[in-house]
C-alpha positions in Angstrom: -25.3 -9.0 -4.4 -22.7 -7.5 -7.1 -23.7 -8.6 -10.9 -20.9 -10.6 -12.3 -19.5 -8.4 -15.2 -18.7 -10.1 -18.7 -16.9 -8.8 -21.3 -18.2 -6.8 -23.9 -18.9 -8.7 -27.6 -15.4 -8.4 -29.4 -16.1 -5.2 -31.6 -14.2 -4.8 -34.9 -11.1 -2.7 -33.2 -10.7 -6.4 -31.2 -10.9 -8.1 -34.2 -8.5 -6.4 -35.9 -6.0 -6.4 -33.2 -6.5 -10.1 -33.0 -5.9 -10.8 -36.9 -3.1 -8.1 -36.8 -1.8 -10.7 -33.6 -2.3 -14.0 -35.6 -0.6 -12.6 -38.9 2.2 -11.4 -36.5 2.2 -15.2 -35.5 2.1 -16.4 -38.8 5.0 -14.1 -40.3 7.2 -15.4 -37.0 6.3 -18.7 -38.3 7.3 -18.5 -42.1 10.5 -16.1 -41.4 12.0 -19.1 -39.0 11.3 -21.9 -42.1 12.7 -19.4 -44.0 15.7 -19.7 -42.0 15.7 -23.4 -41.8 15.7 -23.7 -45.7 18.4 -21.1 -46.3 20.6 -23.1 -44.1 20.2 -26.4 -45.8 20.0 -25.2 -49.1 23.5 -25.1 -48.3 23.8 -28.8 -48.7 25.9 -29.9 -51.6 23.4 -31.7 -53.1 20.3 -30.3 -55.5 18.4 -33.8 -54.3 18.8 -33.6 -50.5 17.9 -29.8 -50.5 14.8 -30.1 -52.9 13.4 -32.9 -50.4 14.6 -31.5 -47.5 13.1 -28.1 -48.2 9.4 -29.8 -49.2 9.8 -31.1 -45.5 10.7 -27.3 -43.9 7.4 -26.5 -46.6 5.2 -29.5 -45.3 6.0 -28.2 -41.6 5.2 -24.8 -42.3 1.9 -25.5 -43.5 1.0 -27.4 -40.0 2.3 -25.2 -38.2 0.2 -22.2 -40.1 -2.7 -24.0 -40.0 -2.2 -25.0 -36.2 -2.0 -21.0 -35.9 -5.0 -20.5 -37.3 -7.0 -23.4 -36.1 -7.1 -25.2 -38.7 -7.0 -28.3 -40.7 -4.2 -28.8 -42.8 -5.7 -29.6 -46.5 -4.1 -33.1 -46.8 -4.6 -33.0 -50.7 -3.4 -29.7 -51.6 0.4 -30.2 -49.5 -0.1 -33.2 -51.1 -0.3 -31.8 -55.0 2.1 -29.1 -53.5 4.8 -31.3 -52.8 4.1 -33.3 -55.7 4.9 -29.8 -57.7 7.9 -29.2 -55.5 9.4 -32.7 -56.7 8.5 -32.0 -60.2 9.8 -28.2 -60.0 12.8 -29.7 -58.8 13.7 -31.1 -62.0 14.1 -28.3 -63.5 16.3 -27.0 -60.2 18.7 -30.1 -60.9 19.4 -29.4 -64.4 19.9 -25.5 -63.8 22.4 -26.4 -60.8 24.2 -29.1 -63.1 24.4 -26.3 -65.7 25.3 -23.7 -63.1 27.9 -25.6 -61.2 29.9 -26.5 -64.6 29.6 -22.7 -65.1 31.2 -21.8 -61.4 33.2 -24.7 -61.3 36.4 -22.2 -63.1 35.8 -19.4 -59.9 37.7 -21.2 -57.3 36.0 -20.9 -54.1 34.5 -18.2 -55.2 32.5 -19.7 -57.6 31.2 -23.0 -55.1 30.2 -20.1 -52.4 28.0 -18.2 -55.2 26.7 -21.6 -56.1 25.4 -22.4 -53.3 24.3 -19.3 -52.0 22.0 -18.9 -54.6 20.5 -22.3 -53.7 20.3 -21.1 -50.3 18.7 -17.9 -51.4 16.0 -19.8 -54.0 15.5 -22.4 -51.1 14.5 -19.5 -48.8 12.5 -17.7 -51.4 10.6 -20.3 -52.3 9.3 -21.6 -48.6 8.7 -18.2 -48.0 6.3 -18.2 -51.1 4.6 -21.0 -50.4 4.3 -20.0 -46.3 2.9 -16.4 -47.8 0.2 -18.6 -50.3 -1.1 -21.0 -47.5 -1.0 -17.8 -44.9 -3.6 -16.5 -47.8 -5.0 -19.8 -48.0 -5.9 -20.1 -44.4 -6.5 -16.0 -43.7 -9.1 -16.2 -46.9 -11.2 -18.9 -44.4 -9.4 -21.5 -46.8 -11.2 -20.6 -50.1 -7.7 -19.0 -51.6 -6.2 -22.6 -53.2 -9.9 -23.2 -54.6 -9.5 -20.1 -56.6 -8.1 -21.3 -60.4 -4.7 -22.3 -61.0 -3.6 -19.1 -63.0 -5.0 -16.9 -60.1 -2.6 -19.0 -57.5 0.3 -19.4 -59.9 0.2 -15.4 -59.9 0.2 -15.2 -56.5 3.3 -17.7 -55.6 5.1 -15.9 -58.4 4.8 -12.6 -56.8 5.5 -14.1 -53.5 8.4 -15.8 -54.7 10.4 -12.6 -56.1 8.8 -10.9 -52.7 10.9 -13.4 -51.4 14.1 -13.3 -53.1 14.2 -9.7 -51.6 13.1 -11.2 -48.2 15.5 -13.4 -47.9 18.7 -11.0 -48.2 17.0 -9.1 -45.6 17.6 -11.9 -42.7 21.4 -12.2 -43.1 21.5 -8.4 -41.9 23.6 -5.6 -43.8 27.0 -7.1 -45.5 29.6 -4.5 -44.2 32.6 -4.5 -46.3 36.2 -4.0 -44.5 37.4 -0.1 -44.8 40.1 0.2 -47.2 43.4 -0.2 -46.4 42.4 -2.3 -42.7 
């Protein structure tokens, strides 16, 4: 009678390849927020965008944590949505400030208006996306660590994402002169 064959324990090349998998996962997961934010941070309204963006944000973070198999940490999106709000005040008065500053581009100036919303929209849900992937890849001791260690870290992920961003629309091809 044959032995039934099992397979061998994982060994640390599977492991690897698995984590390497589940990061792959988890990038797929933040760049398609991403996406989702840039397109309504085109919505002509600093309000609507800042709550609709802590929604693509609150989503992300189930969906990262439903990649990794784990709980989302009801508290911390909690407090993290609560800074979102309160980050957003500042985001209002810069856009009133900016618009009034566009506002003598015509067109011009309304399309580099919101553009740059779309852009900080995107940038910043990629940040946060990058902090919980840390979060949850750390075995969900990263957001424990002190504030000034995690404020660090979003704010290097954020400008990582302002360069991210960019990236997704695909090279910008300007028309040959004289066509």
């Amino acid at each position: 009678m044959p032995q039934e064959q099992t397979a061998p324990p994982p060994t640390g090349h599977t492991q690897t390849s698995d984590l390497m998998r589940q990061r792959l996962r988890a990038d797929a997961c933040i760049r398609t927020h991403v996406i989702a934010a840039m397109g309504f941070g085109l919505i002509p309204s600093a309000v609507v965008d800042i709550v609709v963006i802590s929604g693509i944000e609150t989503k992300m973070i189930r969906d990262l944590a439903g990649l990794y198999g784990l709980s989302v940490p009801h508290r911390l999106v909690a407090y993290k949505l609560l800074l979102s709000l309160i980050g957003g005040v500042g985001v209002i008065y810069f856009s009133n400030k900016m618009e009034a500053a566009l506002k003598g581009l015509p067109l011009v100036g309304y399309a580099l208006y919101y553009g740059a919303f779309s852009i900080t929209g995107g940038a910043a849900v990629y940040a946060v996306g990058k902090t919980f992937q840390k979060h949850y890849e750390t075995g969900e001791t990263f957001l424990e660590s002190g504030n000034d260690v995690v404020r660090a870290y979003f704010k290097s992920k954020f400008r990582e994402g302002k360069q991210f961003v960019p990236s997704l629309l695909g090279p910008t091809r300007l028309p040959a002169a004289g066509v």
